[in-house]
Every structure is written in structure tokens, then in C-alpha cells.
C-alpha positions as CSV (number, residue, x, y, z in Angstrom):
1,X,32.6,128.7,8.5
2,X,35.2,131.6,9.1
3,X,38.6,132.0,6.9
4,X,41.9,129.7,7.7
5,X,43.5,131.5,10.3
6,X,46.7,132.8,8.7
7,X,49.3,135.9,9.3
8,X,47.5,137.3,5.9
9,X,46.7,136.6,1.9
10,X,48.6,136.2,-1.4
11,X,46.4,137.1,-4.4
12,X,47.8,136.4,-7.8
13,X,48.1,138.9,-10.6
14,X,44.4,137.1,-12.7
15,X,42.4,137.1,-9.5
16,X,43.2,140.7,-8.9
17,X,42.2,141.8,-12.3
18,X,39.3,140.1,-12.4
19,X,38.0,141.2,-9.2
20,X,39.5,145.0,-9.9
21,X,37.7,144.6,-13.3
22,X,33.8,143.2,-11.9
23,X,33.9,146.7,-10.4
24,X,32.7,145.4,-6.7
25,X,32.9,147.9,-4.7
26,X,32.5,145.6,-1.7
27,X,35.4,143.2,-3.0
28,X,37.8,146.5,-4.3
29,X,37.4,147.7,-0.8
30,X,38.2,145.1,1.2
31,X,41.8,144.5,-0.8
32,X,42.6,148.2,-0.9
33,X,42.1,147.8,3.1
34,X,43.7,144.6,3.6
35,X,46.7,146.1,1.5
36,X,46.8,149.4,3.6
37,X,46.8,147.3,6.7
38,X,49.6,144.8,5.2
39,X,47.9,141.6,5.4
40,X,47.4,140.9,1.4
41,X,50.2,140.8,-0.8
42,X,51.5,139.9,-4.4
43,X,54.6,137.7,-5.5
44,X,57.5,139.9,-6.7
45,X,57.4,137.4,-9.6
46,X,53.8,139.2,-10.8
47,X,55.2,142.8,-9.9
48,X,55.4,143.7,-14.1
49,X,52.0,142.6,-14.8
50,X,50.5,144.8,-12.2
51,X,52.3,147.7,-12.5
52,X,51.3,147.7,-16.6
53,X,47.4,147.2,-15.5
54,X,45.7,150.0,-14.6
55,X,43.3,149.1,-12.6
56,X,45.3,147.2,-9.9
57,X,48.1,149.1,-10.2
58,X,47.3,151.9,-7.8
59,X,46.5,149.9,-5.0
60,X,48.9,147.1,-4.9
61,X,51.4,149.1,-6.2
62,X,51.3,152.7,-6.0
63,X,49.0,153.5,-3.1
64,X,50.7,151.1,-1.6
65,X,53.4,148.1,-1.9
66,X,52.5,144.9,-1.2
67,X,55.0,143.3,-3.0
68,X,56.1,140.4,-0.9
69,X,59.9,139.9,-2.0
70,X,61.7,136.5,-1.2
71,X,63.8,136.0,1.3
72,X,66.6,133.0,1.5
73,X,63.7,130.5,3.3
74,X,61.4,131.4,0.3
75,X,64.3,130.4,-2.3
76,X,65.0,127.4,-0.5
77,X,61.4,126.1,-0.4
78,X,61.2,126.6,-4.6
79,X,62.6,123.9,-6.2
80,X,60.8,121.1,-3.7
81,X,58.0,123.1,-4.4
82,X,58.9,123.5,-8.6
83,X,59.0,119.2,-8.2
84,X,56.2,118.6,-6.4
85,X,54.4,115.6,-7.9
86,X,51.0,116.8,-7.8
87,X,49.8,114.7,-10.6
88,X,50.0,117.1,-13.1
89,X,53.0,119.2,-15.2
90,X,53.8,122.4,-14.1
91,X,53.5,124.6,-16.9
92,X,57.3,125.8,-18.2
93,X,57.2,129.1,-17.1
94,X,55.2,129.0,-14.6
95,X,57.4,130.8,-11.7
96,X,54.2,132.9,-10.3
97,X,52.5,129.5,-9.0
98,X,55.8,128.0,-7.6
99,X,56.7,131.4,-5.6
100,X,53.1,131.9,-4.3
101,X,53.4,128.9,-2.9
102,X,57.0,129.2,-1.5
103,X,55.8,132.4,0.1
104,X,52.3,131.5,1.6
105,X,54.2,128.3,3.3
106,X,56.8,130.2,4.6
107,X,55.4,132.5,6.3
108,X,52.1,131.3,7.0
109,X,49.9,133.1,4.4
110,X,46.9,132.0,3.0
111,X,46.4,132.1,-1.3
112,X,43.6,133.6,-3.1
113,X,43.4,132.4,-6.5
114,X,41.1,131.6,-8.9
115,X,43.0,129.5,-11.2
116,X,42.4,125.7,-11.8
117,X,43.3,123.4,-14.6
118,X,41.9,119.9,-15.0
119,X,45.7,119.1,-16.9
120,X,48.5,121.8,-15.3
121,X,49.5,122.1,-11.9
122,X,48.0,125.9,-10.4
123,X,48.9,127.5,-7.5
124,X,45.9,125.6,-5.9
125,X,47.1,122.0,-6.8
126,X,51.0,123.1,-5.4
127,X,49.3,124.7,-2.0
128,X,47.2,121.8,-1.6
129,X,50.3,119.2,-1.4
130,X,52.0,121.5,1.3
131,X,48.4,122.2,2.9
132,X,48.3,126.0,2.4
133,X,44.8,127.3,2.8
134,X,43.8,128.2,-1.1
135,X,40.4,130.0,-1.5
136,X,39.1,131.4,-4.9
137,X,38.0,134.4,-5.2
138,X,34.3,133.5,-4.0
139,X,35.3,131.1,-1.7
140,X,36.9,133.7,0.5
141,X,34.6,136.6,0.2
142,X,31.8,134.5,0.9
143,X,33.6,133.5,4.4
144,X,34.1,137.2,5.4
């Protein structure tokens, strides 16, 4: 099986860390790369939280910015998006998931995430109503 074909990736802030933090060279490399060439990015809405960690700071956001900032299509897809019945709440607060989300389906990216809840709606449950191809972290390494 071979990845979704999509225009590139979102990664959220935990995934990051965590695959910054296993110290895989194999899985560092391939995001420093895929930032260089443009094709993974962050929400703006995570932006604090990596530019206060260390370890992906550098390459998401000093080596290079892959800070995906909204446009006016990605603010307009948010609140259908913020309502989405999915079956589950949305956690109050929870602004990262909702913009991921707006973003991949806008412009056609595909979401790397690792988070799943069994009782609050994730990035994953809101990319799965709009059919936004969502990978964790294994998931998608194991397709490359």
C-alpha cells in the first residue's frame, strides 16, 4: 500500500515531539526533508509550543518555517468543522484539532497524528468525517 496522494502533510505539535524525542534518525530525517522541500507543515495554532521545545524547534521553525497560516477558506471551513458531530465532544480548547483539520481539507493535505481518544473528538475523528487522509505516526512511515 503507498501513502494517500495528497499536495503534502500536517503533523501536530505531540507527534512531532515524540518522534523528535525517540531519536530516529530515519523518522527525524525524513521531516527535516519533507520540511526543506515544503510538503510537511504545522498549524499556526501550535507555532508556541514548538518554538518553546527544543528539539523540534530548529527544524519546523528555525531551519525552516513550515508554519502553515490560515487563509479566509481555512477560517470559513472552522466552525462547520468546530460542530461536527463526530460522536464525541470536542475538548474546549481544542483549536489545534479544529485548524488541522480546516487546513488539510482545504488545501488537500494529508494529517499525521498520533492522537486518539475513546471519549473526545481528535484531529483523527474530525478528519475522518470530512475524509482527510489521517495516518499516525507508524502508519505513515511504515507506507514510505
Amino acid at each position: 500500500m503507498a501513502l494517500p496522494s495528497v499536495n503534502g502533510w500536517m503533523i501536530d505539535y505531540r507527534t512531532a515531539h515524540q518522534i523528535f524525542a525517540s531519536q530516529n534518525n530515519r523518522r527525524i530525517s525524513h521531516c527535516v526533508k519533507k520540511c526543506e522541500a515544503g510538503t510537511l507543515y504545522i498549524s499556526h495554532y501550535e507555532e508556541r509550543q514548538f518554538r518553546a521545545d527544543a528539539l523540534v524547534a530548529g527544524p519546523f521553525m528555525i531551519d525552516q518555517c513550515c508554519v502553515y497560516e490560515p487563509d479566509d477558506d481555512i477560517y470559513s471551513r472552522c466552525p462547520a468543522i468546530q460542530n461536527a458531530a463526530c460522536g464525541k465532544p470536542i475538548l474546549v480548547g481544542n483549536g489545534s484539532a479544529v485548524f488541522i483539520a480546516a487546513t488539510a481539507l482545504s488545501k488537500s493535505l494529508g494529517v499525521i497524528s498520533d492522537a486518539r481518544s475513546p471519549k473526545l473528538a481528535t484531529v483523527f475523528d474530525l478528519c475522518v468525517i470530512y475524509g482527510v487522509p489521517t495516518l499516525s505516526a507508524d502508519e505513515y512511515f511504515n507506507l514510505l
